[in-house]
C-alpha positions as CSV (number, residue, x, y, z in Angstrom):
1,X,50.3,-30.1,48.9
2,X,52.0,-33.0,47.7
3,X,54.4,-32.7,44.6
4,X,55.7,-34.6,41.6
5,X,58.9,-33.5,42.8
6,X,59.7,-31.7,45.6
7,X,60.0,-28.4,43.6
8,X,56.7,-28.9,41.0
9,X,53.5,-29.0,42.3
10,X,50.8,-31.5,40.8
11,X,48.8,-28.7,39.7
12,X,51.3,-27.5,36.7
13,X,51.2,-31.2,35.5
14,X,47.4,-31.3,35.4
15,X,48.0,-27.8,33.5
16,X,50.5,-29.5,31.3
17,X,47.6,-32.2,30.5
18,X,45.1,-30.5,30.2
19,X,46.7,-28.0,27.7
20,X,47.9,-30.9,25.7
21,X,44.0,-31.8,25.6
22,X,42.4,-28.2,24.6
23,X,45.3,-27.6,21.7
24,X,43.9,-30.5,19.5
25,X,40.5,-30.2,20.5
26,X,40.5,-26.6,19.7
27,X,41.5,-27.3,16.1
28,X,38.9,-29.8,15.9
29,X,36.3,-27.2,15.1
30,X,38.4,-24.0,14.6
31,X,38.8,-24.2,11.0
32,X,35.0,-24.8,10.3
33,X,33.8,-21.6,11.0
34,X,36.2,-20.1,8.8
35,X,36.2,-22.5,5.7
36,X,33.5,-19.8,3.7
37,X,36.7,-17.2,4.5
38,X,39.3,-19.8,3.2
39,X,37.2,-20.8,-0.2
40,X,37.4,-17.4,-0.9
41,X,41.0,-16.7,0.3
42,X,42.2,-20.0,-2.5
43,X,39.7,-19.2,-5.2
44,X,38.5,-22.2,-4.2
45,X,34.7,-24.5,-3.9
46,X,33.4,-25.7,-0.3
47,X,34.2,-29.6,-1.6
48,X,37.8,-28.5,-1.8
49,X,38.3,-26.2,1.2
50,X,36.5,-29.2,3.2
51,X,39.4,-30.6,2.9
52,X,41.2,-28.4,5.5
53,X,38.8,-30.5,8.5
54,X,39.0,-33.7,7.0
55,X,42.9,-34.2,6.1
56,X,43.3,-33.2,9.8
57,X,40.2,-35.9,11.5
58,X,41.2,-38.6,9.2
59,X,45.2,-38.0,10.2
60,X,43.8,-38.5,13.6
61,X,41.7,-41.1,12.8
62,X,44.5,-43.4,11.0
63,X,46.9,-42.6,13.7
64,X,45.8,-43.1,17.2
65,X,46.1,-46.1,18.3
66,X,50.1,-46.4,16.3
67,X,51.0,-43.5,17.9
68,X,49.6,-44.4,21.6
69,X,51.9,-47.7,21.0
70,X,54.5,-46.3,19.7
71,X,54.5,-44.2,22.9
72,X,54.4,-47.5,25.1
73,X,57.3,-48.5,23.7
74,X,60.1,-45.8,23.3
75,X,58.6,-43.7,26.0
76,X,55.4,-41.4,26.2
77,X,57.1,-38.0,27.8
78,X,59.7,-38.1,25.1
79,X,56.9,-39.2,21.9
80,X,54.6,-36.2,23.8
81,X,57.1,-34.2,23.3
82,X,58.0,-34.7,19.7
83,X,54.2,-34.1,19.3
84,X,54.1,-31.3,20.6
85,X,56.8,-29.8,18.5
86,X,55.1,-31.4,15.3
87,X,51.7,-29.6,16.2
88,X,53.0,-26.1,17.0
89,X,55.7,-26.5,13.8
90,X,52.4,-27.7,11.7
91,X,49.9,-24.8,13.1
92,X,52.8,-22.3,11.8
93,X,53.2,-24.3,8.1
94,X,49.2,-23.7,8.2
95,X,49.2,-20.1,9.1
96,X,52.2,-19.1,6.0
97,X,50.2,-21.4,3.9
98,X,50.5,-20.2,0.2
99,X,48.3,-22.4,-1.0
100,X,45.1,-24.6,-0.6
101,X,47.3,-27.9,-1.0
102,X,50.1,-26.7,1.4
103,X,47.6,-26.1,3.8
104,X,45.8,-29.2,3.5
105,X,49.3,-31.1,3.7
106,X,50.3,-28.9,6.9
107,X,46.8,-29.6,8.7
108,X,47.0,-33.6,8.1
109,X,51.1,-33.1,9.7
110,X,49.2,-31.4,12.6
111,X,46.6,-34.5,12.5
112,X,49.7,-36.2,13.2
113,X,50.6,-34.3,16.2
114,X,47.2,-34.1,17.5
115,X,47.0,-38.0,17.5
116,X,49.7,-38.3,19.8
117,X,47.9,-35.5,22.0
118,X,45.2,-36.7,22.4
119,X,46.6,-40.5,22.8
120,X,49.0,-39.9,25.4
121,X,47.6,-37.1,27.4
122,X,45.2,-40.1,28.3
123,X,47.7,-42.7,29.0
124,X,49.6,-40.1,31.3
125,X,47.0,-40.2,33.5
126,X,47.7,-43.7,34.5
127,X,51.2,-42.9,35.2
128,X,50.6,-40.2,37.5
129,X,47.4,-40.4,39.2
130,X,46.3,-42.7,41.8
131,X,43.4,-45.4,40.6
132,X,41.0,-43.4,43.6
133,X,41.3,-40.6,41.6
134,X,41.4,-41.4,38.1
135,X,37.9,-40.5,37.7
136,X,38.1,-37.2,38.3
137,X,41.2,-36.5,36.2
138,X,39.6,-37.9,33.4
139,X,36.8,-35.3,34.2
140,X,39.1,-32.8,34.1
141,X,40.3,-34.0,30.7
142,X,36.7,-34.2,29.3
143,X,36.4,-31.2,30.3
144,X,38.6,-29.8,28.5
145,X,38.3,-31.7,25.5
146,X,34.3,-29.8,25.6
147,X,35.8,-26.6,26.0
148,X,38.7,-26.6,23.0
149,X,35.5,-28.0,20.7
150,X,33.0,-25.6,22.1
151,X,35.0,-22.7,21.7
152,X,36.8,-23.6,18.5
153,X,34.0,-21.8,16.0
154,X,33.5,-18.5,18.2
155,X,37.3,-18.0,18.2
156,X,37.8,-18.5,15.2
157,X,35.1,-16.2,14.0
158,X,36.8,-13.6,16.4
159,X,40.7,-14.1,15.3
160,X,39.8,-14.2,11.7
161,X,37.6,-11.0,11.7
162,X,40.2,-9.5,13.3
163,X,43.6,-10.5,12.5
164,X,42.9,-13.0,8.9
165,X,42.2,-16.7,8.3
166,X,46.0,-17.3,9.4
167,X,45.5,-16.4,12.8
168,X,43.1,-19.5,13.8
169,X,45.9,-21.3,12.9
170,X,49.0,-19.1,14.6
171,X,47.4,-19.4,18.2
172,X,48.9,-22.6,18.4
173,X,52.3,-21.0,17.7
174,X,52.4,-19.7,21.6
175,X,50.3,-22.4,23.0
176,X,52.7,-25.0,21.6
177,X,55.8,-22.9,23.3
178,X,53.9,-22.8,26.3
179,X,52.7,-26.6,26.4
180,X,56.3,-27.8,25.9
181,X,58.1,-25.7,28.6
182,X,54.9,-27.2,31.1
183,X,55.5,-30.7,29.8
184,X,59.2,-30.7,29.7
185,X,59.5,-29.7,33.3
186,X,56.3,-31.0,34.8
187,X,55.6,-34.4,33.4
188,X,57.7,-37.9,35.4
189,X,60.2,-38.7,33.3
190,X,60.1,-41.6,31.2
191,X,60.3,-45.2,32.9
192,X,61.6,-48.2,32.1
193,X,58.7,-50.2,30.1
194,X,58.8,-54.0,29.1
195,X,59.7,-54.3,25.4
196,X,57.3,-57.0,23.4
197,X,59.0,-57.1,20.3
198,X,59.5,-54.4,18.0
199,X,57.1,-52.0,16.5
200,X,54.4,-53.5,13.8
201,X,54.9,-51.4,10.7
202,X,53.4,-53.3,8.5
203,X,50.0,-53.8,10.9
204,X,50.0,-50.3,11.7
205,X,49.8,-49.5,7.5
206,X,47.4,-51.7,6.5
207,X,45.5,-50.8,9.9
208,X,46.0,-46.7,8.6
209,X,44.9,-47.5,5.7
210,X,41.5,-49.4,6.2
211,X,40.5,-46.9,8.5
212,X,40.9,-44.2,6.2
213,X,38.7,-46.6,3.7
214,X,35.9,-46.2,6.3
215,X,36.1,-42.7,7.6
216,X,36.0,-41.5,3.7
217,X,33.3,-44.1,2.5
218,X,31.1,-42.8,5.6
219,X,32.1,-39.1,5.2
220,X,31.6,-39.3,1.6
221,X,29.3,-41.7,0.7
222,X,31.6,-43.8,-1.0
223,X,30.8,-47.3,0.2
224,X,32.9,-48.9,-2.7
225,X,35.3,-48.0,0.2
226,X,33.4,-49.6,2.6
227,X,34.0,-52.5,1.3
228,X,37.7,-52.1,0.9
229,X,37.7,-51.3,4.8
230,X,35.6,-54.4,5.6
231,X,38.4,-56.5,3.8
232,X,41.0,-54.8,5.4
233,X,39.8,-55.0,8.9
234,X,39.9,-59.1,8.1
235,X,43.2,-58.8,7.0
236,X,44.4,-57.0,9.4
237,X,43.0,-59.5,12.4
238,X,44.4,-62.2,10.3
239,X,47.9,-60.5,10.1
240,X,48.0,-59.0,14.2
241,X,47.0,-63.1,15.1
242,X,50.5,-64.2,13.3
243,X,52.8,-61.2,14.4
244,X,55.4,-61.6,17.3
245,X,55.2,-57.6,17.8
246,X,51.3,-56.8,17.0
247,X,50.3,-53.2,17.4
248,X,47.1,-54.7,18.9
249,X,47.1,-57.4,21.4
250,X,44.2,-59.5,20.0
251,X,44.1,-61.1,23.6
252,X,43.4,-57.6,24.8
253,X,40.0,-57.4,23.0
254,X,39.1,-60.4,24.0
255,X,38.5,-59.5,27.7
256,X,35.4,-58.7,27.7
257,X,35.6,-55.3,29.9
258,X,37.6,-53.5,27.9
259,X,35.7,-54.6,24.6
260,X,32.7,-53.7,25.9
261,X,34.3,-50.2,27.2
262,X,35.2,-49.6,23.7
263,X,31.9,-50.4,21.9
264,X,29.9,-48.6,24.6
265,X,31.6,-45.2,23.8
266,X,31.7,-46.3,19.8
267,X,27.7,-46.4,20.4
268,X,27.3,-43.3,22.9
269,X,29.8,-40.7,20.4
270,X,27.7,-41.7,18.0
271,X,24.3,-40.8,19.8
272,X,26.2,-37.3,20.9
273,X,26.8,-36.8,16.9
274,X,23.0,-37.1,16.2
275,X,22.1,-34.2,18.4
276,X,25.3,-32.1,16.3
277,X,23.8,-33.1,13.1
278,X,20.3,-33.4,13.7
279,X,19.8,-30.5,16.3
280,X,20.6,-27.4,13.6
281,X,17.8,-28.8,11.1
282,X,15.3,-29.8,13.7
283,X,15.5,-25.8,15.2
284,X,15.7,-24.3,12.2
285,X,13.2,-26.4,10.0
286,X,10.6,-27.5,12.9
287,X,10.5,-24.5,15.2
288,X,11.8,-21.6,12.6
289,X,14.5,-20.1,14.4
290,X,16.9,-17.4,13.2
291,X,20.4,-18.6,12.7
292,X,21.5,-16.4,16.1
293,X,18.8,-18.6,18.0
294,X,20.2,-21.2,16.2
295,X,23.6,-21.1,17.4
296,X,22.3,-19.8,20.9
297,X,20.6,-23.1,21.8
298,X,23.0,-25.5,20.8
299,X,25.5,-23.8,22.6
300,X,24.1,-25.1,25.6
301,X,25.1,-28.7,25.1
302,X,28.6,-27.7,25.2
303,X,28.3,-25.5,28.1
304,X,26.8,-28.1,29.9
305,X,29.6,-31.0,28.9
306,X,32.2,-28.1,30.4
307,X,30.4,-27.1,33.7
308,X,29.5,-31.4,33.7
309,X,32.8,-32.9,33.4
310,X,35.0,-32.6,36.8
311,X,31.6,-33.2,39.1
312,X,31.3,-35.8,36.8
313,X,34.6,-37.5,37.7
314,X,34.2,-36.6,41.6
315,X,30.9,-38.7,41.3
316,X,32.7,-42.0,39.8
317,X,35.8,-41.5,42.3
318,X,33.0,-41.7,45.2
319,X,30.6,-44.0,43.6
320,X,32.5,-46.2,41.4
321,X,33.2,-46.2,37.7
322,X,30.9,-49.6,36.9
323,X,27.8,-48.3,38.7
324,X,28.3,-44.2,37.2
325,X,29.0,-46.0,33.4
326,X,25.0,-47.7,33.9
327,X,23.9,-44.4,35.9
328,X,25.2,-42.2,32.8
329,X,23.5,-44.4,29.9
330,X,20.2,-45.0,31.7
331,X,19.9,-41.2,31.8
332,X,21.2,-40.9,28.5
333,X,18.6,-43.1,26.9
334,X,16.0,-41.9,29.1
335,X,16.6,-37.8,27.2
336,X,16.9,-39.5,23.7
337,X,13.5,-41.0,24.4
338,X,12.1,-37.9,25.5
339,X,13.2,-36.2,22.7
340,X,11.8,-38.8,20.4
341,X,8.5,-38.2,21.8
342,X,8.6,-34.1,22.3
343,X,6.1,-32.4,20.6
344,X,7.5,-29.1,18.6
345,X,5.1,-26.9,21.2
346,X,7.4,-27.5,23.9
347,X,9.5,-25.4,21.4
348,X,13.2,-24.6,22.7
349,X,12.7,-25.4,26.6
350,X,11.5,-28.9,25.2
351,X,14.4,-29.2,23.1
352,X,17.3,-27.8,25.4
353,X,16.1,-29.8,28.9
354,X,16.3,-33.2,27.0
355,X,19.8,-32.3,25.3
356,X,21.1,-31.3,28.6
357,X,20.2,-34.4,30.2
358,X,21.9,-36.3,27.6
359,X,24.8,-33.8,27.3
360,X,25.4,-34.0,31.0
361,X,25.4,-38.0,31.2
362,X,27.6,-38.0,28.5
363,X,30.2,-36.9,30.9
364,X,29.7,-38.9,33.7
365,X,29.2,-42.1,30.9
366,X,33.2,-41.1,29.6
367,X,34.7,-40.3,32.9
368,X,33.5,-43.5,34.2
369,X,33.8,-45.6,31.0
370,X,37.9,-43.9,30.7
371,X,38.8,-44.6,34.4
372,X,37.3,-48.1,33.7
373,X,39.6,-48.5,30.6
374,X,42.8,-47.0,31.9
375,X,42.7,-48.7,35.1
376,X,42.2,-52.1,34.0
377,X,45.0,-52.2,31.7
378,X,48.8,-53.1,32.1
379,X,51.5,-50.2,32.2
380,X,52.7,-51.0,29.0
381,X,49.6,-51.4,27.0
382,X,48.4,-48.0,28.5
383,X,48.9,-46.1,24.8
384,X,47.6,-48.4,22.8
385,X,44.6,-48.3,24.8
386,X,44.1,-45.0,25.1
387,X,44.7,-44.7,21.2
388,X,41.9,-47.4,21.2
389,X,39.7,-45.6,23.4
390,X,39.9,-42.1,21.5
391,X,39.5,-44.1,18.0
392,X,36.4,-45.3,19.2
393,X,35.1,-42.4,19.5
394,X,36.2,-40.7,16.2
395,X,34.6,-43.9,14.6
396,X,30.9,-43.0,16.6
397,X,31.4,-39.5,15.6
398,X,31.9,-40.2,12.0
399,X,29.4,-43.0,11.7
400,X,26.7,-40.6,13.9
401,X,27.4,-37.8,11.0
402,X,26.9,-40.0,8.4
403,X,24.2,-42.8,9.4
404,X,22.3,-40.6,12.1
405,X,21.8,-37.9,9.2
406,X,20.5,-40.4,6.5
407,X,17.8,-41.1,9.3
408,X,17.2,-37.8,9.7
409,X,16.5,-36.8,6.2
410,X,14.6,-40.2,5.6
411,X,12.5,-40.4,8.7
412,X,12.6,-36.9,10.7
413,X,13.2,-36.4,14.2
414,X,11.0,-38.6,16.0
415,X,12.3,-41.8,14.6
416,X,16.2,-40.7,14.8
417,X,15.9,-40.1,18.5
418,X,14.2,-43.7,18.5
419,X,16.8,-45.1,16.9
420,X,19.5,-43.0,19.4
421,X,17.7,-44.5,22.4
422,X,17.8,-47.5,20.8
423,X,21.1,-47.7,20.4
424,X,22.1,-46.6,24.6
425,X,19.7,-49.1,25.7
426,X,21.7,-51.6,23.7
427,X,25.0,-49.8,25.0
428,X,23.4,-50.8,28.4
429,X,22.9,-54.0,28.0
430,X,26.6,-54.2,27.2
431,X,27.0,-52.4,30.3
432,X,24.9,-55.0,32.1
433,X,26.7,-58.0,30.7
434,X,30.0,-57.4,30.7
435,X,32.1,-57.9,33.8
436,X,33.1,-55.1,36.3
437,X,36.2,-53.0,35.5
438,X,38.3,-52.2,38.2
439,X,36.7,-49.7,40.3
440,X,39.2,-46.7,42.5
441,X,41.2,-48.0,44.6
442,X,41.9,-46.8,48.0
443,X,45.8,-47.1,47.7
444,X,47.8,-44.8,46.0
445,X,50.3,-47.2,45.1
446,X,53.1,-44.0,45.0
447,X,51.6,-42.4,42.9
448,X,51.0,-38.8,43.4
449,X,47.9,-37.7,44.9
450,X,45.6,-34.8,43.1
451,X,43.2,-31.9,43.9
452,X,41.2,-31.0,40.7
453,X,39.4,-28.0,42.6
């Protein structure tokens, strides 16, 4: 087996990686099962106790991309680190929470730490896996990422009913330990990287700050703030055009690959948010299902996107990232146009084989749309990219919630589905257009050879 070092095997850094994935995706959907729990625990009504998710999304939200660049330039073994150490000392200011605004204050610090996570665990993988294998690491990171969000609400139920409300939080407390010892020992230290100036603080503020105008106005409903974000987001490109140190390389979004990678997976997390929101309703309301049948079929979506992820990343090593990203959004639109058109008979087998096709293209889609990001990017943009990559996501994700439900509740099933397979086939003919990404290459370069098996 080759080694990192001659005294690590390669394994204990995918471990490190992959544990630096499931922490933040874990507390992603932790806290929501146990937000009736906290309301009562505070003396305290559901619109405040929300709070307690959306402090820690919109932390995330604000804060990728700085955070990824930030890592590209002072090093992103010694930023992991630090983020580590913020999340696990965050997790434990959560769990002796006194209060309902401590604890909102402590989850948007652990926002903070589960930016640079989920940012950097991504831009690792460029660093230490070769380009004919980048597919299936970022499987194996997708993977993960399904599995810390799939089983966030059942462990939660299970730690709070038997240990309190402050135990979904204290998990991280030995987790974090345990991810830092792995990361300190296991990750390449940090390399030299080519310095462009100094960090943008006053791009990365106003940037914060007009994203949190539009994941508010579309998680709340107050487009006032839309608005505000709109006029931000001009600033913004007017201000990053006229910097010697932007925290976004306007030039980067410019080639058309990698902006056409990033509005593909805007478009496709926003499809996947539909079947969250609209799926509960449509099982419920439609065919009358108990709230234990309920939660039984939508399970398998996640289960699926687990068992999916690392075959998914073996297929666009073998077959190439470019072809896999088409493959994986024909099929996607092909089981959001079924389910446009299923009639409630088919009852759950009619619902669950559509959802799986979808579920399980959505992982071949983001391993091959990732490896085609992070391999066709320079060393030292590798953060902000992958910050870029995972904010693209949140922002499909929050507009799917908000926009995908207003269909929903205006026009029913049928037409929301339309309207999802409307939007892959447009994803695809981004696909179609836009030039091929760098597909695996057959030379490791130095790198470090994996086996994700």
């Amino acid at each position: 087996m080759k080694t990192l070092t001659p005294s690590i095997p390669v394994r204990w850094t995918l471990a490190s990686l992959s544990l630096s994935m499931l922490m933040p995706s874990l507390d992603t959907s932790i806290a929501n099962a146990g937000l009736p729990t906290l309301a009562q625990a505070f003396d305290a009504a559901f619109a405040d106790v929300q709070w307690i998710v959306l402090a820690y999304l919109l932390a995330i939200t604000t804060l990728i991309v700085s955070v990824g660049r930030l890592g590209d330039l002072i090093g992103r073994k010694r930023l992991l680190l630090s983020g580590i150490v913020i999340f696990t000392l965050a997790s434990l200011a959560c769990g002796l929470a006194p209060s309902l605004g401590w604890l909102v204050v402590a989850r948007a610090v652990q926002g903070l730490g589960a930016a640079i996570l989920l940012a950097l665990t991504v831009a690792f993988v460029g660093d230490t896996v070769p380009k004919a294998q980048t597919g299936s690491a970022m499987g194996l990171l997708g993977t993960m990422s399904a599995m810390g969000t799939t089983l966030g609400p059942s462990l939660g139920g299970v730690l709070m009913s038997g240990f309190g409300w402050q135990s979904i939080f204290l998990i991280n407390v030995p987790l974090g330990v345990l991810n830092f010892v792995l990361a300190y020992r296991c990750l390449p230290a940090d390399r030299p990287v080519a310095r462009r100036g100094g960090f943008d603080f006053p791009g990365t503020l106003l940037w914060a700050l007009t994203l949190g105008a539009y994941a508010l106005a579309m998680t709340l409903g107050h487009w006032g703030l839309l608005l505000v974000a709109g006029v931000g987001a001009g600033v913004f490109l007017f201000i990053e055009a006229r910097s010697a140190a932007p925290l976004i390389r306007l030039a980067l979004l410019r080639e058309r690959g990698l902006s056409a990678s990033l509005a593909m997976s805007a478009l496709v997390s926003t499809v996947m948010m539909a079947t969250l929101v609209v799926g509960p309703f449509y099982l419920s309301g439609t065919l009358g299902l108990n709230v234990a049948s309920v939660g039984l079929t939508l399970s398998v979506g996640p289960l699926v996107a687990v068992l999916a992820g690392v075959p998914a990343g073996r297929l666009v090593d073998r077959f190439g990232a470019q072809r896999m990203t088409v493959f994986g959004l024909a099929a996607m639109a092909l089981g959001a146009g079924v389910l446009s058109i299923m009639p409630a008979g088919f009852g759950i087998p009619g619902y669950i084989a559509p959802v799986a096709l979808i579920t399980a293209s959505y992982a071949l889609f983001q391993a091959a749309n990732n490896t085609l990001i992070m391999t066709g990017v320079s060393a030292d943009q590798r953060g902000v990219m992958a910050g870029l990559l995972s904010l693209s996501r949140n922002l499909g994700l929050i507009t799917g919630a908000s926009a995908m439900g207003a269909v929903f509740a205006g026009n029913g099933m049928r037409v929301t589905f339309l309207v999802a397979a409307g939007l892959i086939v447009l994803a695809l003919v981004i696909a179609s257009r836009a030039p091929c990404g760098s597909e695996p290459a057959r030379d490791d370069g130095g790198k470090v050879n994996i086996d994700v098996s």
